[in-house]
C-alpha positions in Angstrom: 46.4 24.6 -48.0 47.9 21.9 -46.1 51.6 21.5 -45.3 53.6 18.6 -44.2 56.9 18.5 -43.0 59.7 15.4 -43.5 62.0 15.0 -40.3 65.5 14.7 -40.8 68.4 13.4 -39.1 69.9 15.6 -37.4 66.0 17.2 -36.1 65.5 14.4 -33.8 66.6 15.2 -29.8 66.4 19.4 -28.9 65.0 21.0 -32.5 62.1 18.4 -31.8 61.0 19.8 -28.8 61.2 23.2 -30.3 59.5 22.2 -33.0 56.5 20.1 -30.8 56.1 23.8 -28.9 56.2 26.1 -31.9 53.9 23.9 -33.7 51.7 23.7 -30.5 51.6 27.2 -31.0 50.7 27.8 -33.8 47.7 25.7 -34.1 46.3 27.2 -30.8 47.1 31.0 -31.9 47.0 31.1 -35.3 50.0 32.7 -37.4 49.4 36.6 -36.3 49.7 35.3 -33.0 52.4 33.3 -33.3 54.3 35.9 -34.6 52.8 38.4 -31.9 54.0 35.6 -29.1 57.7 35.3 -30.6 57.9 39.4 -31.3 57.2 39.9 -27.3 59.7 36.8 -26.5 62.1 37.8 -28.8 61.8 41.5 -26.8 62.1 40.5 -23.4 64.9 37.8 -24.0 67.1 41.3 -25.3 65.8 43.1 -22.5 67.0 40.7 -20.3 69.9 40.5 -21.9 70.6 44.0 -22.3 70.0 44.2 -18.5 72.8 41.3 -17.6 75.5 42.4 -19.6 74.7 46.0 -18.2 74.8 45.1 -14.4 
């Protein structure tokens, strides 16, 4: 299956660079990985965090 995406308004300027990076992403690791990449960023951005707040 092929997907394709419409822009809108309010996506243009920060959410498009997000988007050109996820998207990047997910062609070069596939959907598992993806979601293997965002799990483990997801878990050190609470870590660190977690660690700020605590010291």
């Amino acid at each position: 299956m092929k997907y394709e995406f419409e822009r809108k308004a309010w996506e243009f300027g920060l959410l498009s660079l997000r988007f050109q990076v996820n998207y990047w992403l997910l062609v070069r690791l596939g959907l598992v990985g993806f979601g293997i990449v965002a799990a483990l960023v997801g878990a050190l951005l609470t870590i660190g965090v977690y660690q700020w707040l605590i010291l």
